[in-house]
DRENDO-1510 file (C-alpha; in Angstrom, 1 decimal, always signed):
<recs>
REC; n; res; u; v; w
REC; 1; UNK; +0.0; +0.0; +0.0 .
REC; 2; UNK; +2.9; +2.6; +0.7 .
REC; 3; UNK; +4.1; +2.5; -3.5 .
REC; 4; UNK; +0.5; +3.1; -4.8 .
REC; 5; UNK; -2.5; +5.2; -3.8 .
REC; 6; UNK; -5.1; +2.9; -1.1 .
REC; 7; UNK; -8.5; +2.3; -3.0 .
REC; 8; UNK; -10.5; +3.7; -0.6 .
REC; 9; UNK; -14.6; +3.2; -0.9 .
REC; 10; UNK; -17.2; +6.0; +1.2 .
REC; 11; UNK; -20.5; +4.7; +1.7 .
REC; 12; UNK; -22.4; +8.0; +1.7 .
REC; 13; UNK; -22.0; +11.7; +0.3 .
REC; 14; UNK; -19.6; +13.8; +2.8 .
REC; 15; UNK; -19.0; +17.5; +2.3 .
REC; 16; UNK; -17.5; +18.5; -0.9 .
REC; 17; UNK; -14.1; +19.7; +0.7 .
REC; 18; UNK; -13.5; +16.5; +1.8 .
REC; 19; UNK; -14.5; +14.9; -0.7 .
REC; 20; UNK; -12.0; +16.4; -2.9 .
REC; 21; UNK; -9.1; +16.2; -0.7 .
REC; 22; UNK; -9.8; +12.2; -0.7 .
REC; 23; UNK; -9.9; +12.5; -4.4 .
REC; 24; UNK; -6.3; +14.6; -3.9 .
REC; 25; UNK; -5.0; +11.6; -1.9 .
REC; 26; UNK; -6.3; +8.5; -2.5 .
REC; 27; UNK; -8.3; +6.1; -5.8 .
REC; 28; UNK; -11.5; +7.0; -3.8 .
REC; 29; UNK; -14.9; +5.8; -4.9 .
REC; 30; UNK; -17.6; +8.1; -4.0 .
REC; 31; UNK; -21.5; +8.0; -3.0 .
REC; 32; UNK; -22.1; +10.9; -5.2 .
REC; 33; UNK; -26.3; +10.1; -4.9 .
REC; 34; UNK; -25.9; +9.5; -1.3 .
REC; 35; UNK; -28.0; +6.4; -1.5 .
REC; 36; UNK; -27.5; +4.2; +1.4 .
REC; 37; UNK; -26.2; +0.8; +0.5 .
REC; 38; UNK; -27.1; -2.6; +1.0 .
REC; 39; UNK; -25.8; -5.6; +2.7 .
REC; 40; UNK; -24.7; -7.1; -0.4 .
REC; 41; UNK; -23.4; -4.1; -1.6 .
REC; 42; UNK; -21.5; -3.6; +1.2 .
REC; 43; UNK; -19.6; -7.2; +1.0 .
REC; 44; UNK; -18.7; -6.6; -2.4 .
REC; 45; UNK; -17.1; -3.4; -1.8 .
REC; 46; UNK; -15.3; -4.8; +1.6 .
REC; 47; UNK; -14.0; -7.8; -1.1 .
REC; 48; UNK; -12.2; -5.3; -3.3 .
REC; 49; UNK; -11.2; -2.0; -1.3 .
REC; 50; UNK; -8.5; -1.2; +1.0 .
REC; 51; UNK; -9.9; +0.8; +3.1 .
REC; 52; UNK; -13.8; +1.1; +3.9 .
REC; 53; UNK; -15.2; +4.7; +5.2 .
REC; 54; UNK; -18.8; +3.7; +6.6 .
REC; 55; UNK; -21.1; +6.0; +8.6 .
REC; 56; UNK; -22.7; +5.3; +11.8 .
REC; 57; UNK; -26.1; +3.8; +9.9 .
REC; 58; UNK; -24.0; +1.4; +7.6 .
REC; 59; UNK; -24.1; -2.1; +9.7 .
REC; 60; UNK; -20.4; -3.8; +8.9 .
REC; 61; UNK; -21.4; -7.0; +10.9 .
REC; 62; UNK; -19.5; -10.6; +10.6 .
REC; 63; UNK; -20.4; -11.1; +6.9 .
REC; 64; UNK; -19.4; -8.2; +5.2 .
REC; 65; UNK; -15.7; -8.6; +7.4 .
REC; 66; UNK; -15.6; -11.9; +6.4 .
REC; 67; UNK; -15.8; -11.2; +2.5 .
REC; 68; UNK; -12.9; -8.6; +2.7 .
REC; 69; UNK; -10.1; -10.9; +2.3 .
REC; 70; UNK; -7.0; -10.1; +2.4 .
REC; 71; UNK; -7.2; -6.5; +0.9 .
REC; 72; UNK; -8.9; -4.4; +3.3 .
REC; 73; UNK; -7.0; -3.7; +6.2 .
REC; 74; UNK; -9.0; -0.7; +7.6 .
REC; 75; UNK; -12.3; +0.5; +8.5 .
REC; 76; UNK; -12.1; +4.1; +8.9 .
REC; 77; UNK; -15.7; +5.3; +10.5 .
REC; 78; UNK; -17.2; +8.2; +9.9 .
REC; 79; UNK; -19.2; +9.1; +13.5 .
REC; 80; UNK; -18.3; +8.6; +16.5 .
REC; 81; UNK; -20.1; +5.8; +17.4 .
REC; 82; UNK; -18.6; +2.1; +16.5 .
REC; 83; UNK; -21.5; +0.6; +17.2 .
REC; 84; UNK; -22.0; -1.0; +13.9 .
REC; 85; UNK; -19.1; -2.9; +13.8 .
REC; 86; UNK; -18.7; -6.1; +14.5 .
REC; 87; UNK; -15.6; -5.1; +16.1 .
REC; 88; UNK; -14.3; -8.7; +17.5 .
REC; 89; UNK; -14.9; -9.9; +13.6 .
REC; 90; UNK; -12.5; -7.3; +12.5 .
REC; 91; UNK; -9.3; -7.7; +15.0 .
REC; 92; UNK; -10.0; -11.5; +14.4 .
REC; 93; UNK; -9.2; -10.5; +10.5 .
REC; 94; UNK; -6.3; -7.9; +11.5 .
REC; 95; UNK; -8.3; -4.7; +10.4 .
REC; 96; UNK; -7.7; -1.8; +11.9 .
REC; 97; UNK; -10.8; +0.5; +13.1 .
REC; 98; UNK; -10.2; +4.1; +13.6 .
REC; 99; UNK; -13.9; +6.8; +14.5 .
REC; 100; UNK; -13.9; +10.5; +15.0 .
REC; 101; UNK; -14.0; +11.0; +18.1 .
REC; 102; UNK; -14.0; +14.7; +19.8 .
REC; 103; UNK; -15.4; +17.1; +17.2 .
REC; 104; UNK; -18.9; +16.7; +17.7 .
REC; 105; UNK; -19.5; +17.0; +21.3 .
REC; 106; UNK; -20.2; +20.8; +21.3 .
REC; 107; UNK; -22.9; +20.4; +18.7 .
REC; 108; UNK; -24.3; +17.6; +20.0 .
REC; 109; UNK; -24.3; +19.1; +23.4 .
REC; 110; UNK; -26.1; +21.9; +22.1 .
REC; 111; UNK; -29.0; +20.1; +20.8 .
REC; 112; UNK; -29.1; +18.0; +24.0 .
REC; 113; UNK; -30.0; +21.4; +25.3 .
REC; 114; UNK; -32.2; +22.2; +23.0 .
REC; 115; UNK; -34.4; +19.4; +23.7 .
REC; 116; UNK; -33.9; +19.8; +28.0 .
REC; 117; UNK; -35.5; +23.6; +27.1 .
REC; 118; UNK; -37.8; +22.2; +24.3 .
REC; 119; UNK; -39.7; +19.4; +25.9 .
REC; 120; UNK; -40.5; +21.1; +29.4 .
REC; 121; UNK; -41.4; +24.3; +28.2 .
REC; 122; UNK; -44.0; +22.7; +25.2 .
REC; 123; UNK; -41.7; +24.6; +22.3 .
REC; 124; UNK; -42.9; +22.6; +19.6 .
REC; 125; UNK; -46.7; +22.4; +20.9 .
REC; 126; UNK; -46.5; +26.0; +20.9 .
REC; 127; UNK; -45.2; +26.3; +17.8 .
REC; 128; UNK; -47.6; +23.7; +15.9 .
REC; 129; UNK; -50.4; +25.8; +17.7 .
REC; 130; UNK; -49.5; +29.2; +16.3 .
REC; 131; UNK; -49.1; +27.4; +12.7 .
REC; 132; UNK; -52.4; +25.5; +12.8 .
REC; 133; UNK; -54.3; +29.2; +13.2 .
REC; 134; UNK; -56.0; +28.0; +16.3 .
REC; 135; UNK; -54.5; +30.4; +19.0 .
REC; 136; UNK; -56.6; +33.0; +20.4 .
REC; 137; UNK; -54.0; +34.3; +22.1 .
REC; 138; UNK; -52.3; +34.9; +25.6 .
REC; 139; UNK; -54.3; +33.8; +28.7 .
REC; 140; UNK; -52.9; +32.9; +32.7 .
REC; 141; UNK; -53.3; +29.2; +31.8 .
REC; 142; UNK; -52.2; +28.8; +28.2 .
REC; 143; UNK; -49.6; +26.2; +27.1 .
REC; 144; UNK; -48.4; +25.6; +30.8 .
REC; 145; UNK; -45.1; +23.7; +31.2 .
REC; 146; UNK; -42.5; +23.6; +34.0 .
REC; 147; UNK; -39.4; +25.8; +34.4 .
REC; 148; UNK; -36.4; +24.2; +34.2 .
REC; 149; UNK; -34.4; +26.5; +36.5 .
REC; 150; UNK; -34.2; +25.1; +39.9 .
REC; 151; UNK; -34.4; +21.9; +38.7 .
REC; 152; UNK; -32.6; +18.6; +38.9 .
REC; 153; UNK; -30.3; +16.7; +36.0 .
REC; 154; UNK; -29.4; +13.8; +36.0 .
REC; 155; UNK; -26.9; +12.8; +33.2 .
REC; 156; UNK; -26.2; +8.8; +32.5 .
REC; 157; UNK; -22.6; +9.1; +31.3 .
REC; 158; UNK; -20.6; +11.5; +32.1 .
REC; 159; UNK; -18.5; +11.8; +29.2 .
REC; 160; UNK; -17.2; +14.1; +27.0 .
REC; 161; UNK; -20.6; +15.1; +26.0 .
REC; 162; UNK; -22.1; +14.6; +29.2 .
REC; 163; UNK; -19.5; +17.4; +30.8 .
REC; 164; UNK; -20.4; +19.4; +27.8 .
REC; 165; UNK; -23.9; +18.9; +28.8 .
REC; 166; UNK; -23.3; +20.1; +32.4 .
REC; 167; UNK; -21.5; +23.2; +31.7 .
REC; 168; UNK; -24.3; +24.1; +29.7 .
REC; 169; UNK; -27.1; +23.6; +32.4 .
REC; 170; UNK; -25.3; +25.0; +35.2 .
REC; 171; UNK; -25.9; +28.5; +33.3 .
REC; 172; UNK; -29.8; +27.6; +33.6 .
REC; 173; UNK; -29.5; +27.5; +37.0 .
REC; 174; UNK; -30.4; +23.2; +36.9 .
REC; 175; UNK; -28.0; +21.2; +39.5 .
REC; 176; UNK; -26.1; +18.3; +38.2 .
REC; 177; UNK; -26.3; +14.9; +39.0 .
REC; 178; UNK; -24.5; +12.2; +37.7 .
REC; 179; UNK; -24.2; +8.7; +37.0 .
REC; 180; UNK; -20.8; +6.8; +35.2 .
REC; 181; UNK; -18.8; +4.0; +34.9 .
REC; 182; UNK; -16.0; +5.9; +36.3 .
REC; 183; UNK; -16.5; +9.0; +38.8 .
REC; 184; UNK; -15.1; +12.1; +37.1 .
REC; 185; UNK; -11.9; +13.7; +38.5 .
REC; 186; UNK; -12.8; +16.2; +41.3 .
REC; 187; UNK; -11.9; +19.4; +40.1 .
REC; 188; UNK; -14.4; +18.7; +37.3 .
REC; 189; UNK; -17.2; +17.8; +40.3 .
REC; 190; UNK; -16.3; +20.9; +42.2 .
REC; 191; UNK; -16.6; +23.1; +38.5 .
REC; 192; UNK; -19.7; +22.1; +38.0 .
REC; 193; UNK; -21.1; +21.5; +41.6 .
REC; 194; UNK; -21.7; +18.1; +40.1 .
REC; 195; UNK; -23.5; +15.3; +42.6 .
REC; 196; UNK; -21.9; +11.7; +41.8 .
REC; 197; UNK; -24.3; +8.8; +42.1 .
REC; 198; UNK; -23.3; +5.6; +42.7 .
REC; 199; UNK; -26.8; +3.8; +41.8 .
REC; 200; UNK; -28.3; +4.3; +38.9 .
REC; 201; UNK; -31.9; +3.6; +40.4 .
REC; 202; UNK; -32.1; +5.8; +43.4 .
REC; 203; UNK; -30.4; +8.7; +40.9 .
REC; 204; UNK; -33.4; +8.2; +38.4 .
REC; 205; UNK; -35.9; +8.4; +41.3 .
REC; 206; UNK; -34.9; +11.5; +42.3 .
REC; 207; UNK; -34.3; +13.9; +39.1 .
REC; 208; UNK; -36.5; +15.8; +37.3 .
REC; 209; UNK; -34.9; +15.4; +34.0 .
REC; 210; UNK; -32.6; +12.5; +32.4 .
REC; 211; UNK; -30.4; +13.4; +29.5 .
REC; 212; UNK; -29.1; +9.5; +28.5 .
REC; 213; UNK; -25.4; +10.6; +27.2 .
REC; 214; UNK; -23.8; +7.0; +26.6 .
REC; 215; UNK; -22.2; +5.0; +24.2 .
REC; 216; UNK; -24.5; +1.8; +23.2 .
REC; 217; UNK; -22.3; -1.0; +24.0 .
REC; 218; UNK; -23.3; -4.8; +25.6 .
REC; 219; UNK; -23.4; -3.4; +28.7 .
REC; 220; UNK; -25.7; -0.1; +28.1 .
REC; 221; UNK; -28.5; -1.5; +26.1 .
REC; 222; UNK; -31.7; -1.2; +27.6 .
REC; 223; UNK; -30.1; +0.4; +30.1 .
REC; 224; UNK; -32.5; +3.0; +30.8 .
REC; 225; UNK; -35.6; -0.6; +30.7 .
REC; 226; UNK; -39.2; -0.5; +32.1 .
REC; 227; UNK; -38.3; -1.1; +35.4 .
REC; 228; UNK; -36.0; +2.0; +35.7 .
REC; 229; UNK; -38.3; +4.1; +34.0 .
REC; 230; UNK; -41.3; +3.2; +36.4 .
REC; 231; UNK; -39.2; +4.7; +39.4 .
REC; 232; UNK; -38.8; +8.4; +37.9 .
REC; 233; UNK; -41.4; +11.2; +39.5 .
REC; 234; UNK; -44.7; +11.3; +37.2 .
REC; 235; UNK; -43.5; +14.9; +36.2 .
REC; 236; UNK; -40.3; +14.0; +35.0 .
REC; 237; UNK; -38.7; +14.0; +31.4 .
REC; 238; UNK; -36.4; +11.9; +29.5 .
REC; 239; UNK; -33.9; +13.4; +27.1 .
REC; 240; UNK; -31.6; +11.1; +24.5 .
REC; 241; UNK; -29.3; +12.2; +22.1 .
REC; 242; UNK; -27.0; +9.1; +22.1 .
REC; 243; UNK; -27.6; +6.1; +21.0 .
REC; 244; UNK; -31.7; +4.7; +20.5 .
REC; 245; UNK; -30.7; +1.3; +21.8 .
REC; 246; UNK; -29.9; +2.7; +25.3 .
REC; 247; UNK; -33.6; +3.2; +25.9 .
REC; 248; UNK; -36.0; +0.4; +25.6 .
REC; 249; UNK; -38.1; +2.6; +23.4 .
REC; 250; UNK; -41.3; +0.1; +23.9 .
REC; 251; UNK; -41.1; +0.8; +27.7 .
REC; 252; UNK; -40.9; +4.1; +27.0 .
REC; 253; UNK; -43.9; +4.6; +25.0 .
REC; 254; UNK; -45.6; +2.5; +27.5 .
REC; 255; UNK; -44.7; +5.1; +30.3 .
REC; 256; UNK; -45.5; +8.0; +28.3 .
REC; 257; UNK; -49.0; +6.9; +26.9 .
REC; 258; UNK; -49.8; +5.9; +30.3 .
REC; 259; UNK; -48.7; +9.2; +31.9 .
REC; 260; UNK; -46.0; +8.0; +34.0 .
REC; 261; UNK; -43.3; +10.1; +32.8 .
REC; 262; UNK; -44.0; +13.9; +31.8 .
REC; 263; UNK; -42.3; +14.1; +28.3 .
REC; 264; UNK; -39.5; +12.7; +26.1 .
REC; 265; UNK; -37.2; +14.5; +23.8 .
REC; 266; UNK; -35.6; +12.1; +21.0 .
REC; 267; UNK; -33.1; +12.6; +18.6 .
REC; 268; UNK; -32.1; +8.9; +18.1 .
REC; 269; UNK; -34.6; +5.8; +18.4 .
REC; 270; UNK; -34.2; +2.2; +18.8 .
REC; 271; UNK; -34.8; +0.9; +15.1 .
REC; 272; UNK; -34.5; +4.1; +13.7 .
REC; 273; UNK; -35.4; +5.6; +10.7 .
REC; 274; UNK; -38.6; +4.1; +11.7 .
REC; 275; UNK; -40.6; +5.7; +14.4 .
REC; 276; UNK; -42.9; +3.8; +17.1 .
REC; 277; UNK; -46.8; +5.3; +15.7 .
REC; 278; UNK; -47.6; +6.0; +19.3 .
REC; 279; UNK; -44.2; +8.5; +19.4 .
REC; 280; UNK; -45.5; +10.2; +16.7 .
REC; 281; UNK; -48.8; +10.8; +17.9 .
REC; 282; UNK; -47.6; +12.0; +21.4 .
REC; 283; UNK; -48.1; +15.2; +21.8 .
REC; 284; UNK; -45.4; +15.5; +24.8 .
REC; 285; UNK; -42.9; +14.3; +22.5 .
REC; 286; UNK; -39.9; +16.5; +20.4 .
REC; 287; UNK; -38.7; +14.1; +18.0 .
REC; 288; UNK; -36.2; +14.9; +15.6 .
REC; 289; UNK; -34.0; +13.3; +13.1 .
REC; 290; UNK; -30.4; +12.3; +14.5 .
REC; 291; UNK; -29.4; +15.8; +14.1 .
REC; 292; UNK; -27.7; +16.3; +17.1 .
REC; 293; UNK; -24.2; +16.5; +14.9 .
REC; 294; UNK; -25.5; +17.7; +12.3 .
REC; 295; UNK; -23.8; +21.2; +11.7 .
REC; 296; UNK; -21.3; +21.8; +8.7 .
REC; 297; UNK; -18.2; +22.5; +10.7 .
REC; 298; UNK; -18.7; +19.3; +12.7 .
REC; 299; UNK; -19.4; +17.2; +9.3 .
REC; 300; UNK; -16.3; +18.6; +7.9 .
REC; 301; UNK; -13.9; +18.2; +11.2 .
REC; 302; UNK; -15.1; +14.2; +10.9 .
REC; 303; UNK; -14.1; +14.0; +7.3 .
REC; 304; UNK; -10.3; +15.6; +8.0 .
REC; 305; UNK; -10.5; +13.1; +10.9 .
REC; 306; UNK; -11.0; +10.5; +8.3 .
REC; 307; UNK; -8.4; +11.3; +6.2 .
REC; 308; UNK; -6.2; +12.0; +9.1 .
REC; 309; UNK; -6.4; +8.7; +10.2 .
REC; 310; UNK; -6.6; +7.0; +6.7 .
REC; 311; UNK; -3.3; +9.1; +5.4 .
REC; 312; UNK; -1.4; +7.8; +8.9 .
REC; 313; UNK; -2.0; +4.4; +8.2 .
REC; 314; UNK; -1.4; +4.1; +4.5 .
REC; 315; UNK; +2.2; +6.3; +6.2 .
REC; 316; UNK; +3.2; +2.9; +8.0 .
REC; 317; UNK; +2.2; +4.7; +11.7 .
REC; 318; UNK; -0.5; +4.2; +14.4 .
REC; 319; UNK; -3.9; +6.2; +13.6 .
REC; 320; UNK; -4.8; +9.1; +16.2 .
REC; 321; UNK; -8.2; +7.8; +16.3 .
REC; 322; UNK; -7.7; +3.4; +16.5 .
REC; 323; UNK; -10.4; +1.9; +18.4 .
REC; 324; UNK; -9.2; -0.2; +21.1 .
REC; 325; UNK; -11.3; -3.3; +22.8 .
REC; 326; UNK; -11.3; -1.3; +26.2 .
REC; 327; UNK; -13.9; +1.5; +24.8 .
REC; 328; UNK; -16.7; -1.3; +24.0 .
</recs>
């Protein structure tokens, strides 16, 4: 690979700038019509590519890895997430897997709080009632919701985004509460006046909001089940902007049909593009589509991540952004 340029195949359209610096560097076959791929497509361009650049909704399981051969030797990801690779099929074969880690946890932050101020305060109700030319205007009891200020959060994984998260509540005057694998180092606590629980249960039964801010991994799906939703206050509101799988989304209907929680705000789902029908009709519901990364600076700092990582490797060194067995 080091005398000749790597063939290189993207499974979806990516920002023009990278796009043409991939051109620049490598014998790069495009998505031009941004169509997403099948299964068997996918396998025959794992049999005859060096390096594959899948997104987050491409699914690279066990039979697409096993028709790669000999050739491809890495997977270079476009998201974040690795979630969709069948990551113990891939060291088995010796391929590499590199992500994009760091450059979207502002944006996705922001829409987290978008949704924390959206779903409490009825924004979107509001809204669809000011379109449908039914409002009659102000009155002492029109479109009540709750004030967020003064309230509690209570973020499951405290990551990158999950920090990000914090520092952005703390200015709406919400206290933090927090649940990880790991308890963040002190000075960060002591920043954001951050309350470190132990238990996941007795944390949910006590907040007025959850913001789910975890990977999915083995471990983490489902985590937020029936059970742990039926121990959060009646009034209280779910937030995800992670990963769908985290939440059993079933559970979760169940809970919000029935009253038991007092809203959601989605921007992932369990089997998503399709939507549960009783999300959709839910009027305490802001659902929107995986767009919590979804600004043009983040788009293009993933793509020079890509290439980043795809330009060290083809170099004969170690890519800034390898996925190691410890972060599954």
């Amino acid at each position: 690979m080091s005398y000749r340029k790597p063939k290189v195949l993207v499974t979806r359209k990516l920002p023009d700038i990278i796009e043409t610096r991939m051109m620049e560097l490598f014998d790069c076959a495009l998505n031009l019509d941004d169509r997403a791929m099948s299964k068997d497509e996918l396998i025959a361009a794992a049999a005859e590519t060096d390096v594959l650049v899948p997104t987050v909704t491409d699914r690279i399981d066990r039979d697409v890895i096993a028709a790669a051969g000999e050739r491809l030797k890495l997977i270079a990801s476009f998201g974040t997430g690795v979630d969709h690779i069948d990551f113990p099929s891939a060291k088995k074969r010796g391929i590499m897997v590199t992500n994009t880690p760091d450059v979207l946890t502002e944006d996705t932050a922001d829409m987290t709080m978008a949704l924390l101020l959206a779903v409490p305060r009825r924004l979107v109700e509001g809204e669809r009632l000011v379109r449908s030319g039914a409002w009659t205007g102000w009155s002492p009891t029109g479109m009540l919701g709750h004030r967020i200020w003064g309230k509690r959060l209570g973020i499951i994984g405290m990551g990158r985004i999950g920090t990000a998260v914090a520092r952005r509540a703390r200015g709406f005057g919400v206290s933090i509460h927090y649940h990880n694998r790991n308890r963040v180092a002190p000075e960060t606590e002591e920043a954001l006046e951050a309350t470190y629980w132990s238990s996941l249960d007795q944390m949910i039964a006590h907040m007025d909001i959850i913001s789910v801010n975890c990977p999915h991994t083995p471990a983490t799906f489902h985590l937020l089940n029936g059970r742990r939703l039926a121990l959060m206050k009646p009034h209280a509101y779910v937030v995800n902007t992670s990963r769908g799988e985290v939440i059993d989304e079933d559970a979760l209907v169940k809970a919000l049909t029935q009253g038991r929680i007092g809203g959601v705000g989605l921007d992932v789902f369990e089997n998503e593009p399709k939507i549960n029908p009783k999300l959709l009709k839910a009027e305490n519901a802001v659902l929107l589509p995986h767009m919590g990364s979804a600004t043009i600076e983040g788009r293009v700092a993933m793509g020079e991540k890509v290439i980043i990582n795809i330009k060290t490797f083809v170099d004969g060194h170690n890519p800034p952004d390898r996925v190691i067995e410890t972060m599954f």
